[in-house]
C-alpha positions, 0 to 999 in steps of 0.5 A: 880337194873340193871346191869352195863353199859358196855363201850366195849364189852368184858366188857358185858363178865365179867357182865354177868359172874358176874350176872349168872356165871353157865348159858351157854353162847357159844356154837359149836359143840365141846365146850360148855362154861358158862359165867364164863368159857367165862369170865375166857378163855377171859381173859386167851386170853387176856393174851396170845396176850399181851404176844406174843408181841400184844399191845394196839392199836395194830391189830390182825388178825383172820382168824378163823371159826365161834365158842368159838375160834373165841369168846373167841380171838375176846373178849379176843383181845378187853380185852387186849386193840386190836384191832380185824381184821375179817378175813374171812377163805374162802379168798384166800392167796393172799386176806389174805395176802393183808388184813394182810399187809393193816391193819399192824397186829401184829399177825395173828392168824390161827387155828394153831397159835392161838393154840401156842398162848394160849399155852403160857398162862397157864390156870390161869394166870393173864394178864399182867399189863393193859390187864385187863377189864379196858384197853378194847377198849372203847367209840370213840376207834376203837374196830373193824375192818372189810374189805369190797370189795371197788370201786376201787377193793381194800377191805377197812376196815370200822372202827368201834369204841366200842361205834358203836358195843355197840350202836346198840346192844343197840338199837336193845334190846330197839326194844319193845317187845324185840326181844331177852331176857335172856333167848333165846337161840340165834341160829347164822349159819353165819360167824362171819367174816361178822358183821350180825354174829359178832355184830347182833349175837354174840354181841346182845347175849353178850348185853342181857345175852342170849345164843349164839349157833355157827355153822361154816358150813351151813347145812340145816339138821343138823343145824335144828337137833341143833335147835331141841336138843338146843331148840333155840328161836331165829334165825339169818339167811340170805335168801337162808338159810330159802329157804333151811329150808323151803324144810327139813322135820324136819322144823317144829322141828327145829323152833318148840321154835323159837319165833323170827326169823330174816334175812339180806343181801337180801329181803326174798322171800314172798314165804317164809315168808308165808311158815314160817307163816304157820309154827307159825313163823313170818320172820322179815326181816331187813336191815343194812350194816357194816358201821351201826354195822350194823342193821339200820331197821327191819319190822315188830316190835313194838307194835300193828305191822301187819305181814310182808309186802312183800317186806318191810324191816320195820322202823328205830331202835330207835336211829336210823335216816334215810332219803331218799334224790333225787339228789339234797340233798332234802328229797323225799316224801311217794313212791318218790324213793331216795338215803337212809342216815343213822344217829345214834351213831352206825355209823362207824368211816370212813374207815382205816386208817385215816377215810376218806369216813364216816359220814359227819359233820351232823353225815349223811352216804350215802349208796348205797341203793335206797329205798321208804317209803310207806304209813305206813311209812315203807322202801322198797328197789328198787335198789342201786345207786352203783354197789355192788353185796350182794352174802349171806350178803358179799359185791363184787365190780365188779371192784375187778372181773373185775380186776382179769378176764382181767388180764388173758391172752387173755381177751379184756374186762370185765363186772361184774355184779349181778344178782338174785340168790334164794338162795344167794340173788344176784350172779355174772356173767362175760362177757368178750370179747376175745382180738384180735385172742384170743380164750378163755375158761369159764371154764379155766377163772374160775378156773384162777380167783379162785386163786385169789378170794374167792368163794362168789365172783367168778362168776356164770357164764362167757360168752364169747361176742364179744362186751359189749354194750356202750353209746354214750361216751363208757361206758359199759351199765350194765343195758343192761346186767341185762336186758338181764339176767332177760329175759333169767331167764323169758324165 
């Protein structure tokens, strides 16, 4: 007989629970937390915001780091029937502030705060009258919502409902062999602010029963040194954190269980990949976006499937529907380049707050992305159609920096563009051309800009050009600038 099926992800805290109560379920470098004592402080959460004033549909903002904090207010907000704002810690003020105020939250949680909160719930006590399991966010409800950098340089948040949170992870444990059991012990050293940690890691552990071992700060030496003492399975990872792996030499130790290993937000290096082969572990890189809750493709999966291509990012999940379209709408063939669309119930809702810009009438959502399917079937990326840089999996829009750089005193104009970076998959580089007289230092630009933006997003380096290089019409060439930075790299 099966368990039940969840309709929220809080939900899936209580079946576990009810299924192996003794079993570890979370666990940080403080806490550690069985399936009954998440159940039991999920609903003590739950509890709590409804009595600091938070109501259903309500949204609560977390700027919380990676671990059972985080966990048991994330869960326990979606138990009371809110709905939950990530918000990521290494914002600065000013993009927190303009999060809190876009989303209208009720409460925003802090470390400090959320500790005042829990106070006011004693240990035992029973939620207030519909903050039970039953008042979960549910089905089309918007359980989540996650702020992403937007075109015009504002974040948007992308809406994701209970029922896209729960379809992916649904698709991902229909992936045959299973790439997480029971049993696994689930290693996730990503924030739990970005959806790859959120829903890939955390709600993939909650979806299977498995344990979920949380790492707020990324250090290559020690976070092998957990791996080795938990004795994780299996592995969540994004590129520049297997590069750093990969030079420790307790690697070997740290993955010595490690039966599956996967990695977003960049394709991994090959070299990497072959060095991990050489290991005994098999690297699968994936990809996905949040707007797709957010896993859409991994390589490598399936019955009878080879090792992993270099450069592939494999094939759709089951549920899953993609397609690659040319400019005028029409689907391109085997090695034809196209803009990549994304079909399926893990899709979001449109981003807050009345859903505009998600999937069209057909269920279809356009990314960025332009890939090419090769003759096995399998997608590999080429480029984007946009201008999003991915720096560690967390989206930057150059408009966002351009606007911060020019408002500084004595900037002309700005250009942001990404380029390649080994360890965080893309970085961001700045070229600003003084106003008239105007003389200006990199460095002060920084350190200006840093007040304003959070680290990920702040470029690697700025250099001071006398001109931007424009067509015809005006506009800036930034493919002149990626060009002449690769070949400087080459040089």
């Amino acid at each position: 007989m099966g368990r039940p099926r969840a309709l929220g992800m809080a939900q899936l805290v209580s079946i576990n629970a009810a299924h192996d109560p003794s079993r570890t379920a979370v666990v940080d470098s403080e806490t550690r937390l069985s399936w009954g004592e998440l159940d039991r402080a999920v609903t003590r959460a739950a509890a709590a915001l409804r009595r600091a004033g938070a109501k259903p549909g309500d949204r609560v903002a977390l700027e919380l780091g990676t671990g059972v904090a985080f966990t048991v207010l994330y869960l326990g907000a979606l138990r009371a029937g809110v709905i939950a704002v990530p918000v990521n810690p290494a914002y600065t003020p000013p993009e927190i502030d303009y999060v809190v105020r876009d989303c209208g939250a009720a409460l925003h949680l802090t470390p400090e705060t959320a500790r005042e909160v829990l106070a006011a719930a004693p240990e035992g006590a029973d939620p207030p009258e519909g903050a039970d399991p039953p008042a979960d966010r549910v089905g089309a409800a918007v359980a989540v919502l996650l702020y992403t950098s937007g075109t015009s340089g504002r974040p948007r948040a992308a809406m994701l409902s209970a029922g896209a949170l729960l379809a992916n992870v649904d698709q991902l444990a229909a992936v045959e062999p299973a790439v997480l059991r029971a049993d696994d012990v689930l290693f996730v050293p990503l924030p739990l602010c970005h959806v790859f940690g959120l829903n890939a890691g955390l709600g993939m552990a909650l979806r299977v029963g498995a344990t979920v071992v949380l790492a707020d700060r990324f250090d290559a030496a020690a976070t092998l040194a957990t791996m080795a003492a938990e004795r994780v399975s299996a592995v969540l990872g994004v590129p520049g954190q297997y590069v750093q792996w990969l030079q420790e030499p307790a690697v070997g130790t740290g993955f010595a269980a490690v039966r599956f290993a996967m990695s977003g937000s960049a394709t991994l290096p090959y070299a990497v990949v072959e060095g991990f082969a050489e290991l005994g572990v098999v690297l699968h890189d994936g990809y996905g976006l949040t707007e797709a809750a957010p896993v859409v493709t991994i390589n490598a999966i399936g019955p009878g499937s080879g090792p992993p291509k270099p450069g592939s990012i494999g094939v759709a999940l089951p549920g899953v529907q993609i397609e690659l379209r040319d400019a005028d709408g029409e689907r391109t063939g085997p090695d034809d380049p196209g803009r990549l669309f994304v079909r399926g119930a893990n899709l979001f809702s449109g981003y807050w707050p009345d859903g505009s810009d998600g999937p069209d009438a057909d269920g279809w959502f356009g990314t960025g992305d332009i890939a090419v399917t090769d003759a096995d079937g399998e997608l590999h990326l080429v480029g984007r159609s946009t201008e999003l840089v991915i720096v560690n999996g967390f989206n930057v829009y150059p408009a966002e920096v351009e606007a911060v750089l020019a408002a500084q005193p004595g900037v002309g104009e700005v250009a942001v563009v990404g380029v390649a970076d080994q360890r965080s998959g893309e970085a961001v580089r700045a070229y600003v051309v003084p106003a008239a007289h105007a003389v200006l230092d990199p460095d002060k630009l920084l350190a200006a800009a840093a007040r304003s933006l959070a680290r990920f997003k702040l470029p690697r380096e700025i250099e001071i050009v006398t001109e931007l290089p424009r067509t015809v019409t005006g506009k800036v060439m930034k493919w002149q600038l990626r060009a002449a930075e690769r070949a400087d790299g080459a040089a």
